[in-house]
N, C-alpha and C positions, 0 to 999 in steps of 0.2 A: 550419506546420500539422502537430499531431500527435494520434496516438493516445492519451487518458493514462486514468488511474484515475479513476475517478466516483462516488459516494457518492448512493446513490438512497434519500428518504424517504419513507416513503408511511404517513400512518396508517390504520389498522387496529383499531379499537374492540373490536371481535370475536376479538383475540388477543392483540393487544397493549397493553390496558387501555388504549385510549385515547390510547398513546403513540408514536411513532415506530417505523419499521423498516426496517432497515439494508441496504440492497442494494446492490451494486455493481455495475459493469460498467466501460466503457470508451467513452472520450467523444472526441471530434473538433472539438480548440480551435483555432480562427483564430489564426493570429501566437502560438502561444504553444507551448513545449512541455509537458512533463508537468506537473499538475498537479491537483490536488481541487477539481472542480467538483460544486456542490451541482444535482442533476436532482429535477423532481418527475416521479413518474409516478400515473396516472390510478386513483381508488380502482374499486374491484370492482364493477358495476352488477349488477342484475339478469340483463341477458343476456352477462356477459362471464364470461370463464375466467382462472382466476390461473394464470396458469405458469410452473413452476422450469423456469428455459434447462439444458439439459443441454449441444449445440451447436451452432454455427451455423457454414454455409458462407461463402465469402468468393468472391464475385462481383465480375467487372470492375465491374459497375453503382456497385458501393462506393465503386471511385477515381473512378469521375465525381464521382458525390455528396460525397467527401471532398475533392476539388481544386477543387469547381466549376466542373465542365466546361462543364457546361449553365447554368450563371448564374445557378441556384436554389437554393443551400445555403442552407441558418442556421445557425448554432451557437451554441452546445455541439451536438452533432452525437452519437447515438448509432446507431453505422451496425449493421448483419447482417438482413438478409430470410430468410436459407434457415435455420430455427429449430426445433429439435427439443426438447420437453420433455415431463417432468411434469405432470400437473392438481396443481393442489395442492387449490383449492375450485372452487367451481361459484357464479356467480348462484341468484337462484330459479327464475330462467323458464329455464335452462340446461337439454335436455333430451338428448341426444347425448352429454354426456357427464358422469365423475365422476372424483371424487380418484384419481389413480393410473393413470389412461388415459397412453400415450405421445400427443402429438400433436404437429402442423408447424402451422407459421405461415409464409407467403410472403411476398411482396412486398406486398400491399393488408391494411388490417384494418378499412376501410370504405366505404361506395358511401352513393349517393341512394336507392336499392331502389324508385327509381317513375320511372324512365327508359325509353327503348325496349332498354337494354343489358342492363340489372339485370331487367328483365321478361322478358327472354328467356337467361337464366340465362348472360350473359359482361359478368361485371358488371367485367370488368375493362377497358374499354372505356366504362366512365359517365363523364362530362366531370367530376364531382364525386369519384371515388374517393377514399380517403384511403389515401398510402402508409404503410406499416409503420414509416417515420420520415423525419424531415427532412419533417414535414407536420404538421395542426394536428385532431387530433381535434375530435367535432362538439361539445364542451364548452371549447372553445379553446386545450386544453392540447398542446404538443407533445408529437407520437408518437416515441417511441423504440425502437429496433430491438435484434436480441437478442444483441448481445455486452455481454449485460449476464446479471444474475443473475436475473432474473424479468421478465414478462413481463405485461399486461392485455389479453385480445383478445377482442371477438366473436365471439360462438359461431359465426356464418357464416364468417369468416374462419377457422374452426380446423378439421384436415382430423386422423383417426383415423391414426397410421400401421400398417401392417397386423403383426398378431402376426408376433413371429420376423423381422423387419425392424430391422435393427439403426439408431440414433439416426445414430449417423455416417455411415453408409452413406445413409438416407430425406434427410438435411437438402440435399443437391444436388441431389434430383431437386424438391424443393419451390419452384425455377427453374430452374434447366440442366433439370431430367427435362420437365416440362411446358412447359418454352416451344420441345421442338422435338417434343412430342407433340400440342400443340394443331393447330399448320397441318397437321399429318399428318393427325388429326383432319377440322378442317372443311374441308379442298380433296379432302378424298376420295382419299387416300393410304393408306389403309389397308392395303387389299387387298395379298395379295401377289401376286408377281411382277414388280413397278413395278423402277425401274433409278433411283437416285438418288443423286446426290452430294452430301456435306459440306466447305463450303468452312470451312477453320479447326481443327482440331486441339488445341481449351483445352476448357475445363470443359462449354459446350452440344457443345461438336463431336463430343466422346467418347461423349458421352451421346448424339447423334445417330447414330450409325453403330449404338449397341449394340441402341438403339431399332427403328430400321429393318432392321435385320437379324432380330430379335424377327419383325418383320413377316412376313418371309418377302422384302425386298426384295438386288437386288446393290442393293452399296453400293462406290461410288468415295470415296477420300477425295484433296480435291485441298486442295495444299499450294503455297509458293514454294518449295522445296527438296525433297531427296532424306533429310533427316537424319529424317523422322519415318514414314520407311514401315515399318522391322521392327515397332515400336509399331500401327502403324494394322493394319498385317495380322498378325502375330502374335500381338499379344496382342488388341485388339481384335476381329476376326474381320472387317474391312474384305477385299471380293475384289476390290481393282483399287486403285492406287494412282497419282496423277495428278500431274507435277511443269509446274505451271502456267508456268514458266519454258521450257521445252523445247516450241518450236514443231512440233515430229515429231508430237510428244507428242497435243499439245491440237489438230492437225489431223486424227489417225488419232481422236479421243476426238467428234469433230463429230455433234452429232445423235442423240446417243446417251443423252440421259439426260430422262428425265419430270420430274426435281426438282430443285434443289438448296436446298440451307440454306445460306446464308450465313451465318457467324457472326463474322465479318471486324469487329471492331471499332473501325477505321482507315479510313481515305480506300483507294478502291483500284479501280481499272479493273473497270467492267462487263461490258464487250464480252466480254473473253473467256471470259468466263464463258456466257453468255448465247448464243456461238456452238456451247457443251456442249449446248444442250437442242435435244430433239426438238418436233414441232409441238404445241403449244399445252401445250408445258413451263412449270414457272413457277421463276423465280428466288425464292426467299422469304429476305427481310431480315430479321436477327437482331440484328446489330450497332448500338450508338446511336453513333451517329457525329452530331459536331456540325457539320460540312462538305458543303455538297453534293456530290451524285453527277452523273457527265456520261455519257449513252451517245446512241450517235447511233439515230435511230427507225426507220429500215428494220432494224435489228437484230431491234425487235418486230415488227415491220410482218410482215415477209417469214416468218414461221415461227407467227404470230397467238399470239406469246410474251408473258409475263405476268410485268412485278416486283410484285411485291406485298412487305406485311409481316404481321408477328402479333408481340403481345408476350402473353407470358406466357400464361398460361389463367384460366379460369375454377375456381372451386371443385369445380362438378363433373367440369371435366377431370382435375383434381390428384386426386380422387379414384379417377378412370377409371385414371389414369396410374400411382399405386400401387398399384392394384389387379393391373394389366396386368406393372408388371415384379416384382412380386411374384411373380404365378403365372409371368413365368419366368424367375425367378430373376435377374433383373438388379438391377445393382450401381454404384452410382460406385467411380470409381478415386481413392483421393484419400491427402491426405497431413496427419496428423492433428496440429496445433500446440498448444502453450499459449498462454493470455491475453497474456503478454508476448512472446512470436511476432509480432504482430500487426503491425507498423508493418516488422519484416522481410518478413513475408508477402506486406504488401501491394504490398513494392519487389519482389520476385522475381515476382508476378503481371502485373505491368506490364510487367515483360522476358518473359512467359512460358515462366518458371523455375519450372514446375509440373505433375504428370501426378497427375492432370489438375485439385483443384479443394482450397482447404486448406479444414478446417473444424478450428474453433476447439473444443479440448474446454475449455468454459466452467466446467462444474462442478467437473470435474478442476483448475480455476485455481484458486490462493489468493491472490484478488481482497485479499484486507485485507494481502496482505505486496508487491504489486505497485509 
């Protein structure tokens, strides 16, 4: 299974007299390595936005979806959710935005919009969503995602990114920035002063401490080792630093924390985590892990403790969420690749052999000499 060159047609009456146009990207072949796969993508509706990819982050979510972790790929495969570009056109009924806007595209680029989820504006939660690829738009055609050269999305699905936000910087908060702003969000973490820890140290963990701290929260960062604390506390502004392996450690740390994020995306003991949190703390689940979890129940019982999950946000969290590390000035950390980077990328993300998150400058690729 690999990453290769892809050759996108899509006509276009309106520019291209009628005839074909030539986009490329990068595709995800079963049993095959590189190779010219012919992709259609979905013509320009009235309510959908053309977009020139500028770049796209690169999430663990990717190598599930590229390995078939979860037992649902298809291919040809064109993977990237965290999606920063150009408008190029607008539909008719497109009203939010025009040629020339920067905007992000996430993980969803469709919902039912007549569910209890979509009605109460977390439409990312509607049993019907449509992912941003490796899914089947509501015209039957596969969605493709943006390590590619262009992009067709619903106007609901397209969030503004905020002037003076740089493309590279926005495209990892468009998942890593909102999937650890949203439970902060709705369990009423806001507030500062709260004591909460990040379990995990990759692309949401980074962005969780930066966030939280934004807040006005301490922030523990707890790790299986000693090697990533000058990072968590120096450069990130983490004020405690937790080495989960060191029993001293995590028995002096008991009771002590209102949150945590898990962003552990591996099999990996509850308990002691869960022995971190003060009464009616919650553990909040990040990681897809395709393995159950085991914790024994007076662990909850006895402190009226709480696992819970949250994926992703909704539209107008992502919008709250750029807004929010905008005005202060928050950033990803990240390490910026070419198109043909992409299959090393993804082997060094999976050892994580990355601080914190790569994003692919797509446009900067010369996709036709790949």
């Amino acid at each position: 299974m690999a990453v290769a060159t892809v050759e996108w047609l899509c006509r276009d009456s309106s520019e291209s007299g009628g005839g074909g146009r030539r986009r490329e990207g990068w595709v995800v072949v079963a049993f095959a390595g590189d190779g010219m796969v012919i992709v259609s993508i979905v013509k320009t509706g009235a309510e959908d936005v053309y977009i020139r990819v500028i770049c796209c982050g690169i999430c663990h979510t990717d190598i599930h979806q590229i390995k078939n972790d979860l037992g649902m790929s298809n291919y040809p495969m064109v993977p990237g959710h965290e999606v920063v570009g150009e408008v190029v056109e607008v539909g008719a009924d497109v009203t939010e935005f025009r040629a020339g806007d920067i905007v992000g595209v996430g993980l969803l680029v469709g919902c039912c919009r007549d569910c209890r989820p979509c009605n109460t504006e977390i439409e990312q939660y509607c049993n019907k969503k449509i992912w941003s690829y490796n899914d089947v738009n509501t015209d039957g055609s596969p969605t493709q995602g943006g390590f590619a050269e262009a992009m067709v999305v619903d106007q609901k699905f397209v969030v503004k990114i905020p002037q003076g936000m740089a493309p590279e910087q926005a495209a990892p908060l468009l998942c890593a920035g909102v999937t650890v702003y949203s439970p902060l969000s709705h369990f009423g973490l806001k507030q500062s002063g709260l004591r909460g820890g990040i379990l995990g140290l990759g692309g949401v963990g980074h962005m969780g401490v930066k966030i939280a701290k934004a807040m006005g929260h301490h922030v523990t960062v707890i790790s299986s080792s000693d090697k990533k604390r000058v990072e968590a506390i120096e450069d990130l502004g983490a004020d405690q630093y937790l080495v989960s392996s060191d029993a001293a450690q995590m028995q002096e740390a008991a009771d002590s924390l209102d949150y945590i994020i898990d962003t552990v995306p591996v099999v990996h003991p509850l308990e002691p985590y869960l022995s971190l949190l003060k009464l009616d703390g919650k553990l909040i689940l990040m990681g897809v892990i395709n393995t159950p979890l085991q914790f024994l129940t007076p662990m909850i019982m006895l402190g009226r403790k709480t696992i819970t999950g949250s994926f992703i946000g909704s539209m107008k969290e992502t919008k709250e969420m750029l807004d929010f590390c905008n005005e202060k000035g928050l950033s990803s950390t990240i390490e910026v690749v070419k198109m043909d980077y992409v299959n090393t990328g993804l082997e060094r993300l999976e050892k994580n052999d990355v601080r914190y998150r790569f994003v692919v400058d797509v446009a900067g690729s010369k996709l036709d000499q790949q």
